[in-house]
C-alpha positions in Angstrom: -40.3 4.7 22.9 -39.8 8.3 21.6 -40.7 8.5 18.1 -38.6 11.7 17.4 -36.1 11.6 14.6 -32.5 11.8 15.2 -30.4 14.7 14.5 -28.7 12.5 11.5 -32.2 11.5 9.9 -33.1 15.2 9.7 -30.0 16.1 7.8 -29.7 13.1 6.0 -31.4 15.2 2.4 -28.5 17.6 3.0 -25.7 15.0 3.7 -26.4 13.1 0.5 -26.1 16.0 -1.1 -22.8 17.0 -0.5 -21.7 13.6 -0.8 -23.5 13.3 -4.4 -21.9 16.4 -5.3 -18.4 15.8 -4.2 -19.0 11.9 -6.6 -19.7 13.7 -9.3 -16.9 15.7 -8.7 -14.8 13.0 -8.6 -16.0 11.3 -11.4 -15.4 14.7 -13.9 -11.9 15.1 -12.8 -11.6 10.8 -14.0 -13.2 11.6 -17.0 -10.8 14.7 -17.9 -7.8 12.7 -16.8 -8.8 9.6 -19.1 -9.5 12.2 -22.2 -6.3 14.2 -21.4 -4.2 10.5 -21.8 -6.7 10.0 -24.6 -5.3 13.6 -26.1 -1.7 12.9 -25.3 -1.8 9.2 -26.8 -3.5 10.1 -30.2 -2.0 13.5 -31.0 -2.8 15.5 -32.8 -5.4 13.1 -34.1 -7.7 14.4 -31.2 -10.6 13.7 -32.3 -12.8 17.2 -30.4 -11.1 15.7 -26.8 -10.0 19.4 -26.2 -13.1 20.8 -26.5 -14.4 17.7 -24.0 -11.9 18.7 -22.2 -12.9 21.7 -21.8 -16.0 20.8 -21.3 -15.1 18.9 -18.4 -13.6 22.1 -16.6 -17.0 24.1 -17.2 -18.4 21.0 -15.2 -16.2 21.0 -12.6 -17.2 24.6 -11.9 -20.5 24.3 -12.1 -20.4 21.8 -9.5 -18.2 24.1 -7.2 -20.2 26.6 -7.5 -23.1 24.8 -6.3 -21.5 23.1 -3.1 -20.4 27.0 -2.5 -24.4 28.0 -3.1 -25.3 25.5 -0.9 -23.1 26.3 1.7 -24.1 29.6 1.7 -27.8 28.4 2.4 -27.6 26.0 4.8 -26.7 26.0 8.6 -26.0 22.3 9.4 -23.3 20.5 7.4 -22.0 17.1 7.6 -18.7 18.0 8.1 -17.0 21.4 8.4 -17.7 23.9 6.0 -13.8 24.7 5.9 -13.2 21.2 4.6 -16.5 21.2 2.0 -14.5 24.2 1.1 -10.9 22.8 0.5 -12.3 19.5 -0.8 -14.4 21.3 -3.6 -11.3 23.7 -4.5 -8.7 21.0 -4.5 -11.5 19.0 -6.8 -11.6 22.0 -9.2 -8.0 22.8 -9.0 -7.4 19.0 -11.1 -9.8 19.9 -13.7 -8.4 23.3 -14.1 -4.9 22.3 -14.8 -5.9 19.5 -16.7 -7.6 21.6 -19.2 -4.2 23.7 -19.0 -2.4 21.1 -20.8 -5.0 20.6 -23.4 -4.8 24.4 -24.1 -0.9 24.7 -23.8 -0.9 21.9 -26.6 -2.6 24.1 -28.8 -0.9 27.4 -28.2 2.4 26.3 -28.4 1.8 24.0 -31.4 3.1 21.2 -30.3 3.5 18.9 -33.0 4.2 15.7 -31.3 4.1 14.8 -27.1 7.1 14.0 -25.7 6.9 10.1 -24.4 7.4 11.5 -20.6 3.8 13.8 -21.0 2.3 10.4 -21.8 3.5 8.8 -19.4 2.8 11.6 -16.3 -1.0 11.5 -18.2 -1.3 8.4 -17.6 -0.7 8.3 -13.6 -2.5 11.5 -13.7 -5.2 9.2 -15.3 -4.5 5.9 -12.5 -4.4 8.8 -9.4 -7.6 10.4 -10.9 -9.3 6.9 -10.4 -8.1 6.6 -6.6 -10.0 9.9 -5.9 -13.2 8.6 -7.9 -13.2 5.1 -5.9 -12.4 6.8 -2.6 -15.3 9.5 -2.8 -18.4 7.2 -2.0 -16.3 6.0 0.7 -16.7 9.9 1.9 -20.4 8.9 3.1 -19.8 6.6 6.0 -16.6 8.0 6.9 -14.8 4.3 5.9 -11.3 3.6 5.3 -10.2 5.0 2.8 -5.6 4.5 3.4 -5.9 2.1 0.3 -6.6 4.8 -2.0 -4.8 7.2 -0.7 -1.2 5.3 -0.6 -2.1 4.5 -4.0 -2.2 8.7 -4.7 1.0 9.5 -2.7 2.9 6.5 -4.8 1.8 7.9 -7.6 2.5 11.6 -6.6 6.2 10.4 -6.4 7.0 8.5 -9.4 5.4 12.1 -10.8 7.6 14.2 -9.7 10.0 11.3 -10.7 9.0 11.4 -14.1 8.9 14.9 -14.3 12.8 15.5 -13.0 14.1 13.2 -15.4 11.5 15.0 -18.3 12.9 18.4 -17.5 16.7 17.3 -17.6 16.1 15.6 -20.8 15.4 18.9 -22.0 18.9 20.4 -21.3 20.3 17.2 -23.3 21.1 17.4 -26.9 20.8 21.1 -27.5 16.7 21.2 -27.5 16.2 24.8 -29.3 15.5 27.2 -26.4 11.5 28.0 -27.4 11.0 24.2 -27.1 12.7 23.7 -23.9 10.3 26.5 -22.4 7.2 25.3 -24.2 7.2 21.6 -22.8 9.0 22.9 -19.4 5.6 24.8 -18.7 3.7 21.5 -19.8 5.9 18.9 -17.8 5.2 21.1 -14.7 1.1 21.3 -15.4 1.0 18.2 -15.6 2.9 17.8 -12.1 0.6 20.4 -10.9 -2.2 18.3 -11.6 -0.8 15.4 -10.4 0.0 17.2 -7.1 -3.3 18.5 -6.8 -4.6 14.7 -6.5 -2.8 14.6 -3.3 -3.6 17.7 -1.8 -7.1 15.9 -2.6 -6.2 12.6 -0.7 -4.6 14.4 1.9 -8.0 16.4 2.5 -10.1 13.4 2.2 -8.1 11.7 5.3 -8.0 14.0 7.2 -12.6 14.4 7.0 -12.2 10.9 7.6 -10.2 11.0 10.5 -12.3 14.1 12.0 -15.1 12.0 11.8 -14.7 8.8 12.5 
């Protein structure tokens, strides 16, 4: 019997690399999601979780930058490079708005969140989980519909959330400054929300390619 390895034992190295990155990914964008509900819930008592979350964003493109380094170096990929591509923007693109918020909160002095923020944080929070279960799944190519349902749901009760946030700020005659303020925060926050399901999205459709 021919002792010659097969093609997926020779890229294996490379394959768990990816893989490992796009996890660790995943995990960054659940830990700036739990600090940004952490933010939202104890303001302003914030204890440094902007600067963490900032912190978290710096992380986020550090590992972008090294999938894109990689990429740039290396022939065979274990799935196509236009999907490592999307998958490691759409990662970045959560922690990025993310750390919007937690800056927006600071430049426009908000003095107290609005209950509806903490309440979009927190299924930003429970959607940022779905994407950090589903990514080992990534390796094998397994099912991964659970976790993404679970995303959609949640992207709909966000933009839920965020309609009725948004028309409660045009009730009760909400000085002008503050109803542009929280508008641009409400709809960050549904950005990054959003961005979790462009994630899932992606992530089914590298499953689907490959299995």
């Amino acid at each position: 019997m021919s002792s010659v390895p097969r093609i997926s034992q020779v890229f294996a190295p490379r394959d768990r690399a990816y893989f490992e990155l796009f996890e660790e990914a995943g995990r960054n964008v659940l830990r700036a999601a739990g600090l940004l509900e952490d933010l939202l819930s104890d303001f302003p008592d914030e204890r440094g979780l902007a600067q963490e979350i900032r912190d978290c964003e710096h992380e986020g493109d550090r590992i972008t930058h090294e999938v894109l380094d990689r990429l740039n170096h290396t022939f065979v990929t274990p799935i196509d490079r236009e999907d490592i591509l999307a998958l490691a923007s759409a990662l970045d693109d959560i922690a990025d708005y993310v750390e919007e918020v937690a800056d927006y909160l600071g430049l426009y002095k908000i003095e107290a969140p609005m209950d509806q923020a903490i309440r979009l944080a927190q299924v930003l929070h429970q959607a940022a989980r779905q994407i950090a279960e589903a990514m080992p799944q990534l390796r094998g190519f397994h099912d991964i519909s659970a976790h993404t349902v679970e995303i959609h749901r949640l992207e709909n009760e966000g933009d839920r959330i965020t309609r009725e946030a948004i028309a409660s700020l045009f009730d009760g005659g909400i000085d002008p400054m503050v109803v542009i303020r929280w508008k641009d925060l409400f709809e960050r926050l549904e950005d990054a929300i959003d961005a979790t399901e462009h994630v899932a999205n992606i992530l089914a459709g590298i499953v689907i390619k490959n299995s």
